[in-house]
Backbone as a chain_set.jsonl record, in Angstrom:
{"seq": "XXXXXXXXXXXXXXXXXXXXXXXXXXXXXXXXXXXXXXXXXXXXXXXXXXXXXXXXXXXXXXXXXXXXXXXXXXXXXXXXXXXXXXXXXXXXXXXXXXXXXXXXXXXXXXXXXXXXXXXXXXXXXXX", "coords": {"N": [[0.024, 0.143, 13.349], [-0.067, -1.038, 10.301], [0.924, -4.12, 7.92], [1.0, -7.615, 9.449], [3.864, -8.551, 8.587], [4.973, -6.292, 8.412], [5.246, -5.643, 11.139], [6.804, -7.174, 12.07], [8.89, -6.44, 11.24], [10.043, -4.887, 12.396], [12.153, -3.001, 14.796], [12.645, -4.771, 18.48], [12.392, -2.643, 19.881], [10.776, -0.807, 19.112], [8.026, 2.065, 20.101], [4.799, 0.341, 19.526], [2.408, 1.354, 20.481], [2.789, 4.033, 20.751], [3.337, 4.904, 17.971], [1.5, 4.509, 16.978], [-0.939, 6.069, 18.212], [0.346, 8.567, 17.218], [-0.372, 8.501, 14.664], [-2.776, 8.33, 14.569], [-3.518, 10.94, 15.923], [-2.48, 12.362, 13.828], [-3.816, 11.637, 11.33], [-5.915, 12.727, 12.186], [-5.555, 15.378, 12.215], [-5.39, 16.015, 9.383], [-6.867, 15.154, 8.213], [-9.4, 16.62, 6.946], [-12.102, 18.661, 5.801], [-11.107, 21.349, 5.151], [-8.118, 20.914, 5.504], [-7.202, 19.234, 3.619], [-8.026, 20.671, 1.231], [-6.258, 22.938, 1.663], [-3.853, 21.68, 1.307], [-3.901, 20.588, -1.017], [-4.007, 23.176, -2.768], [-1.761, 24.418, -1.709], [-0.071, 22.746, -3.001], [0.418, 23.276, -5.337], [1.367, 26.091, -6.075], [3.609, 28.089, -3.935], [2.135, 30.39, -1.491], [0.694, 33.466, -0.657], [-1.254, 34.283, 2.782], [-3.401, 35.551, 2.509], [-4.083, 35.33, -0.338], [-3.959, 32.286, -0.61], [-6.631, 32.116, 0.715], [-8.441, 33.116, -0.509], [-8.077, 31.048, -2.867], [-9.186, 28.903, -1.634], [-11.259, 29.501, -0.738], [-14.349, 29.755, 0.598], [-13.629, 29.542, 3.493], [-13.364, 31.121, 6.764], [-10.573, 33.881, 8.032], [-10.243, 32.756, 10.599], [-10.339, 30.449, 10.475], [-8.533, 29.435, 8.341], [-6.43, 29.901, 9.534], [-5.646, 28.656, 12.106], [-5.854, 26.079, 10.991], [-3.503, 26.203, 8.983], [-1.639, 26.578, 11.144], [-1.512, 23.698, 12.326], [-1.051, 22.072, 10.37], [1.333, 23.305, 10.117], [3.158, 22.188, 12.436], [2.964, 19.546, 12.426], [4.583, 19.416, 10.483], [3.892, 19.605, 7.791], [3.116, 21.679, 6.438], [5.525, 24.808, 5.347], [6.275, 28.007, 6.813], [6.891, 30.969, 5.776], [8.63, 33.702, 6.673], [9.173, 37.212, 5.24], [11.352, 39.635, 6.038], [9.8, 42.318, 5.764], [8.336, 45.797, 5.339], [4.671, 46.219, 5.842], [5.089, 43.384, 7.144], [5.394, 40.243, 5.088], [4.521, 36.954, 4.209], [4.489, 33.567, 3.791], [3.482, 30.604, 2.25], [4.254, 27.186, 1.845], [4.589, 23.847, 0.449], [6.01, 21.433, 2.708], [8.532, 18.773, 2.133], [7.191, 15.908, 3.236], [4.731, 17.319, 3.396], [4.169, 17.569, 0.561], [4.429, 14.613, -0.301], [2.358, 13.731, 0.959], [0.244, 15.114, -0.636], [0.376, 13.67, -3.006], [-1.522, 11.27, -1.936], [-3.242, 12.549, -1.612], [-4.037, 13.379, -3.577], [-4.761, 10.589, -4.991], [-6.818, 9.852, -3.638], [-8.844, 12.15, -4.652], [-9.203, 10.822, -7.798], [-9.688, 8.343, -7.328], [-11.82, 8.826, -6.084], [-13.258, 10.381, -8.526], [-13.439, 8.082, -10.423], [-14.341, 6.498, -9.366], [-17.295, 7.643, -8.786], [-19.853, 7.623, -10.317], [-20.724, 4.719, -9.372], [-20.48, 5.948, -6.456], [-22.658, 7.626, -5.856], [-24.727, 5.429, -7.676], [-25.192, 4.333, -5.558], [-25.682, 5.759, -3.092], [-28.509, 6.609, -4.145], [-29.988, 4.184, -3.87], [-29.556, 3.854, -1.046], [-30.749, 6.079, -0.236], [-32.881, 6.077, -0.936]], "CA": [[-0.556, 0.137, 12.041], [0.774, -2.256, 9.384], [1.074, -5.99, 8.363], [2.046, -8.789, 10.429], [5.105, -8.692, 8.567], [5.933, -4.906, 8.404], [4.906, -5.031, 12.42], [7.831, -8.651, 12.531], [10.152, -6.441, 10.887], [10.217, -3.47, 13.398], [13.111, -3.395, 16.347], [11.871, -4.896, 19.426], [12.043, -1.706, 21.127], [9.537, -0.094, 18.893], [6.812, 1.694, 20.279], [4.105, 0.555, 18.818], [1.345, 1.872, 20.923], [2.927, 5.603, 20.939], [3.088, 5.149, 16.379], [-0.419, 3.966, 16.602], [-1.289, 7.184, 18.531], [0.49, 9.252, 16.6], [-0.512, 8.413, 13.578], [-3.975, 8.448, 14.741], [-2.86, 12.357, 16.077], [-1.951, 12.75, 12.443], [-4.994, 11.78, 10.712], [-7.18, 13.786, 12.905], [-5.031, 16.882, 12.011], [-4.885, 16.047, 8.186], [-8.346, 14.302, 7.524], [-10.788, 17.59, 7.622], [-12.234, 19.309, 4.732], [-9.871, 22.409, 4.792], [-6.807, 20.804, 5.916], [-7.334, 18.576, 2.697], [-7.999, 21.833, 0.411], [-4.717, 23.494, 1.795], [-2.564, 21.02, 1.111], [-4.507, 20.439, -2.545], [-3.282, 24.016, -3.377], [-0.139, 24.518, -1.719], [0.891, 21.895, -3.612], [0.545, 23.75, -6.94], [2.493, 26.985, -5.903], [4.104, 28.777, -2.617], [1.265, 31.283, -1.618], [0.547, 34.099, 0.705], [-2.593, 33.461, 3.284], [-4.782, 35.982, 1.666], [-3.891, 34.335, -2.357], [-4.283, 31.185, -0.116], [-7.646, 32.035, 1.376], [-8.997, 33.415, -1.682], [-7.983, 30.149, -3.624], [-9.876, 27.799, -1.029], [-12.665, 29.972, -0.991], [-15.641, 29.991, 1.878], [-12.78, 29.69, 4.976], [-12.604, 32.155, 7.506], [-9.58, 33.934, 8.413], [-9.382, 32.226, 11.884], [-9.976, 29.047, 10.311], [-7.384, 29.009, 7.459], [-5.062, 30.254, 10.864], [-5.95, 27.646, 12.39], [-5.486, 24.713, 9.599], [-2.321, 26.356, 8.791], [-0.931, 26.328, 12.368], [-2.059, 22.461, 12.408], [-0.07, 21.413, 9.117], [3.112, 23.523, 10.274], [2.856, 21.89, 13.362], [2.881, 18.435, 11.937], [5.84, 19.697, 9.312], [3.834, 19.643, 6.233], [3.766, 23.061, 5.691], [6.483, 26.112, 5.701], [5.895, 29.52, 6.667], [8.459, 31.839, 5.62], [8.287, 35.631, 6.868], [10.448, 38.372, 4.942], [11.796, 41.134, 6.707], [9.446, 43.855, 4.829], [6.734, 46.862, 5.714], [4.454, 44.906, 6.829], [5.863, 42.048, 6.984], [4.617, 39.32, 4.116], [4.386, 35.635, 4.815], [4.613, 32.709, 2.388], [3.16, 29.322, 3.03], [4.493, 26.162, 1.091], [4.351, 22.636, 1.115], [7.338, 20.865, 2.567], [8.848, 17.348, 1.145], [6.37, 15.475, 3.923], [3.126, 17.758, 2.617], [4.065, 17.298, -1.281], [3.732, 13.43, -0.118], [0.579, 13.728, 1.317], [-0.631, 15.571, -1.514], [0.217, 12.611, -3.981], [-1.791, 10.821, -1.372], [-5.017, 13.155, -1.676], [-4.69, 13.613, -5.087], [-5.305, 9.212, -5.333], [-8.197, 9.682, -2.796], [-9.19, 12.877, -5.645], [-8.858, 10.001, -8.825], [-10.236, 7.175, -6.434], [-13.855, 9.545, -6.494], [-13.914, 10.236, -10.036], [-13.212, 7.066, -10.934], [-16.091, 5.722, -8.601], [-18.571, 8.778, -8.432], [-21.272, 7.032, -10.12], [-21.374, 4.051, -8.13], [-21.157, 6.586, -5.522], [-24.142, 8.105, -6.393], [-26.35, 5.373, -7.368], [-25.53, 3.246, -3.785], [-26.483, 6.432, -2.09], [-29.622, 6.928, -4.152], [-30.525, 3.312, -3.424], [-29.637, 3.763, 0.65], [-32.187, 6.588, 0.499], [-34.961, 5.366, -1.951]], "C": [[0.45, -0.491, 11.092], [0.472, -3.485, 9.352], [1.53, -6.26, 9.205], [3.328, -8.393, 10.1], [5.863, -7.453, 8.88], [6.066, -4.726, 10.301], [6.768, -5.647, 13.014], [8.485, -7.402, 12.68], [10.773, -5.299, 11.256], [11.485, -4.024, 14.583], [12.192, -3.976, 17.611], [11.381, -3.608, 20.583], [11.778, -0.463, 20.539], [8.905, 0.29, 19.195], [5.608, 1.79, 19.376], [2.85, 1.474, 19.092], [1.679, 3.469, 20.67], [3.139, 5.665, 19.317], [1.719, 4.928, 16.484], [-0.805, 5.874, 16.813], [-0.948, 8.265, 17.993], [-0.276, 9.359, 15.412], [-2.243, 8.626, 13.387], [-4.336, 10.058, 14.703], [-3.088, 12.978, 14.577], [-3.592, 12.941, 11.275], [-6.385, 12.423, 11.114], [-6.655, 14.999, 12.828], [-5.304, 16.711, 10.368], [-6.537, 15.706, 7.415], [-9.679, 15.104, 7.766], [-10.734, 18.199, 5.749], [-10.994, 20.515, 4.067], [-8.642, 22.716, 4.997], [-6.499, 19.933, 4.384], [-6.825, 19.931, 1.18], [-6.505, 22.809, 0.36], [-3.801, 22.931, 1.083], [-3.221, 20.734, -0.612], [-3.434, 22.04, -2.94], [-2.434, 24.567, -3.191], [0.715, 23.757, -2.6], [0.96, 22.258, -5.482], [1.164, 24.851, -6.938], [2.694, 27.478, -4.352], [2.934, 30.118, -2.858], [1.269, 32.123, -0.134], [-0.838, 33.775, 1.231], [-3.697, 34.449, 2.523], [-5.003, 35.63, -0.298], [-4.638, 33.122, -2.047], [-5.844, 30.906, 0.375], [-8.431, 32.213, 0.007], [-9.282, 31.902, -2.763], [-9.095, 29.245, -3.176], [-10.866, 28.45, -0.993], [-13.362, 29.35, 0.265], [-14.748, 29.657, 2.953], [-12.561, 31.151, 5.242], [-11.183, 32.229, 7.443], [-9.27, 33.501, 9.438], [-9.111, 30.695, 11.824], [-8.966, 28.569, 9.305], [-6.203, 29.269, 8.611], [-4.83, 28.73, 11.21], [-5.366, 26.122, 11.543], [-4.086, 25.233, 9.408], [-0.732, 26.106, 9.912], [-0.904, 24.796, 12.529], [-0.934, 21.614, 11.55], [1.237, 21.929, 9.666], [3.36, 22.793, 11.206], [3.508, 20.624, 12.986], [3.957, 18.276, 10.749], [5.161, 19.439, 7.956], [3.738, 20.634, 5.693], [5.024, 23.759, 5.92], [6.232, 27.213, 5.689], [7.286, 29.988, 6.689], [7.614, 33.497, 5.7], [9.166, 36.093, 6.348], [9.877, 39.828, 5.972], [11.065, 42.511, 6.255], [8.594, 44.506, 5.609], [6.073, 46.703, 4.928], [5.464, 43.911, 6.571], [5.123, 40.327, 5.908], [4.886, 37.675, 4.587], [3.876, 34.393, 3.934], [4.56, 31.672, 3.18], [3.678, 28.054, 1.687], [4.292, 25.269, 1.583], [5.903, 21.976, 1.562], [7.683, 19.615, 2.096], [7.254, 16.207, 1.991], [4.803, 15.718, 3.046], [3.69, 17.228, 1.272], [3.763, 15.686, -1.33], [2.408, 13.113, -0.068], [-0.092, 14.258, -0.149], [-0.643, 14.546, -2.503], [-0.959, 11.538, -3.548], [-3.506, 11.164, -1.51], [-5.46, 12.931, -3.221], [-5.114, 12.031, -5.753], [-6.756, 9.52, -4.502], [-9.31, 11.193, -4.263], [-10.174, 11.809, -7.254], [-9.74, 8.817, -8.087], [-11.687, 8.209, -7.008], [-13.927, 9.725, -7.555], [-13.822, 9.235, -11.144], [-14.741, 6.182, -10.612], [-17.566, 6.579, -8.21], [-19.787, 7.987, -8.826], [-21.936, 5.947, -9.628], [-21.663, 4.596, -7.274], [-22.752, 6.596, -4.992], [-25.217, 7.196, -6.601], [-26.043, 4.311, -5.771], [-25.858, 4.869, -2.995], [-27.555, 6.984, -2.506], [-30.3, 5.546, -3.851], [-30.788, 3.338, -1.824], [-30.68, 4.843, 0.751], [-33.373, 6.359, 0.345], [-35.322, 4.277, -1.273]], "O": [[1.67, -0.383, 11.218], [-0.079, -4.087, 10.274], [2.337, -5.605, 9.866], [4.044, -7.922, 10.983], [6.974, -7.394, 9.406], [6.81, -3.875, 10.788], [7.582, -5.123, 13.774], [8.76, -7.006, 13.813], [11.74, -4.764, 10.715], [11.626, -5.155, 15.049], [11.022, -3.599, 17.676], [10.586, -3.537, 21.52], [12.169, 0.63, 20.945], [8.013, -0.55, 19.082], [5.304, 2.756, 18.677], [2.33, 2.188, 18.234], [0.705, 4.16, 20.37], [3.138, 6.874, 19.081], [0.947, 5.48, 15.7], [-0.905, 6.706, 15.911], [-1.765, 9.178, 18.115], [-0.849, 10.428, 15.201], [-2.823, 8.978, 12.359], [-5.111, 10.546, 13.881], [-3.802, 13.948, 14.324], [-4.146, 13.9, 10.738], [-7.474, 12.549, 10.555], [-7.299, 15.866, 13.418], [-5.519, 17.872, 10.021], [-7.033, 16.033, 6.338], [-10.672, 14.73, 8.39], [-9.859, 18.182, 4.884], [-10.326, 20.54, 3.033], [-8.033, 23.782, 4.9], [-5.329, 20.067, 4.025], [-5.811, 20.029, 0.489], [-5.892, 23.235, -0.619], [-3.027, 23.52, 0.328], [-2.257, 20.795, -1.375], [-2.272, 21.932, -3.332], [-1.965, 25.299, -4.063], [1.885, 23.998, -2.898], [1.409, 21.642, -6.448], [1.805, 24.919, -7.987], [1.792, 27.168, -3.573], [2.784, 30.723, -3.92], [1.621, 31.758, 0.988], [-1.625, 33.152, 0.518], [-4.733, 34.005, 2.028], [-5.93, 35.751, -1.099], [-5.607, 32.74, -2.703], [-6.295, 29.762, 0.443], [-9.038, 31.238, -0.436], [-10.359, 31.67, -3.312], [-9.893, 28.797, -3.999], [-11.783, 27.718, -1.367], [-12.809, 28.426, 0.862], [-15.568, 29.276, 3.789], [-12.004, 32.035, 4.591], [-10.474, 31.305, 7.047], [-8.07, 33.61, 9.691], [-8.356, 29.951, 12.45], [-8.551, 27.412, 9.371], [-5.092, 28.767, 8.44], [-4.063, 27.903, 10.716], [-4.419, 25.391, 11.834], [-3.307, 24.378, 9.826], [0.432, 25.747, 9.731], [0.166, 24.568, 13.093], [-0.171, 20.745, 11.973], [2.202, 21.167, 9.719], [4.42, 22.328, 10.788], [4.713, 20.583, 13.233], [4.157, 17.209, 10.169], [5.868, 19.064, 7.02], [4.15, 20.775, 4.542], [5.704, 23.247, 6.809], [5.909, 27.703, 4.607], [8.322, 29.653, 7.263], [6.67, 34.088, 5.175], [10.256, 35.65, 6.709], [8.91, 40.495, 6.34], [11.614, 43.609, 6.354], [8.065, 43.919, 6.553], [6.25, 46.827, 3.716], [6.447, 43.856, 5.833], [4.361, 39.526, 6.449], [5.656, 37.513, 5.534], [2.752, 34.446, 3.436], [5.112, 31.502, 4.268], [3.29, 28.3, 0.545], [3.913, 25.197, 2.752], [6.849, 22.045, 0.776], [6.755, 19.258, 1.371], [6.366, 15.831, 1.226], [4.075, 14.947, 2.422], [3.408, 16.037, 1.145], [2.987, 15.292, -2.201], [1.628, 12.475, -0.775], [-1.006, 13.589, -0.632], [-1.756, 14.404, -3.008], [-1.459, 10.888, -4.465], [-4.518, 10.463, -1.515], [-6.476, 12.568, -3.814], [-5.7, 12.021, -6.835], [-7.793, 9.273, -5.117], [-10.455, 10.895, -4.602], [-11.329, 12.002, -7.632], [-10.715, 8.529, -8.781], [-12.294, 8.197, -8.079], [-14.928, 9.149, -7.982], [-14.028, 9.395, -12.347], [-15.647, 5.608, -11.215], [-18.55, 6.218, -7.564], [-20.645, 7.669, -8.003], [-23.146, 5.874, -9.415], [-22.772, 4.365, -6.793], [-23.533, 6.001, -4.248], [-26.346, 7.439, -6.176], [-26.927, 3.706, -5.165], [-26.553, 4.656, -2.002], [-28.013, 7.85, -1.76], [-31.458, 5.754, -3.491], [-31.851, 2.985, -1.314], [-31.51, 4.738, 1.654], [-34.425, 6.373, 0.985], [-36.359, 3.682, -1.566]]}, "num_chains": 1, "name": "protein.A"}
């Protein structure tokens, strides 16, 4: 993935095929409704998963697990556990996620910039 030139200006002993795949990897972990939403409001404060679940609203608890395991996984989040009874558990974004989120928040600005073309090319594709 890249220009010609950004591809030139790689070492020869790049792989490209195993960045392709990754990156492919990547956007099939990152490019879902409530992996999107996570990283939208991690990126406004450090939260616990039930603040966190609450915020995103209509996710299960196995599916905010889930999405959360996905992003740490991939290093854009941080879970931090303290030592307490129970034990509490704090999710942030790390330098990687706070990227991405500049990233959503253009794809955010991109739609309300273009919503009503949106809108009327998909009332023309159905009318």
């Amino acid at each position: 993935m890249g220009t010609r030139s950004e591809i030139s200006a790689l070492p020869p002993e790049a792989d490209l095929a195993r960045a392709d795949s990754l990156a492919r990897e990547i956007f099939s972990d990152v490019a879902t409704k409530w992996a999107l939403l996570i990283i939208e409001f991690l990126g406004q404060r450090t939260m616990r998963f039930n603040e966190l679940r609450r915020e995103v609203g209509g996710i299960s608890h196995k599916v905010l697990t889930q999405n959360l395991r996905v992003l740490e996984r991939n290093g854009l989040v941080e879970r931090t556990v303290h030592p307490t009874v129970p034990p509490s558990v704090d999710y942030t974004l790390t330098e990687a996620g706070q990227a991405l989120r500049k990233v959503v928040d253009g794809m955010c600005g991109w739609t309300q910039t273009y919503l009503s073309e949106i809108e009327a090319s998909r009332r023309q594709f159905e009318g």
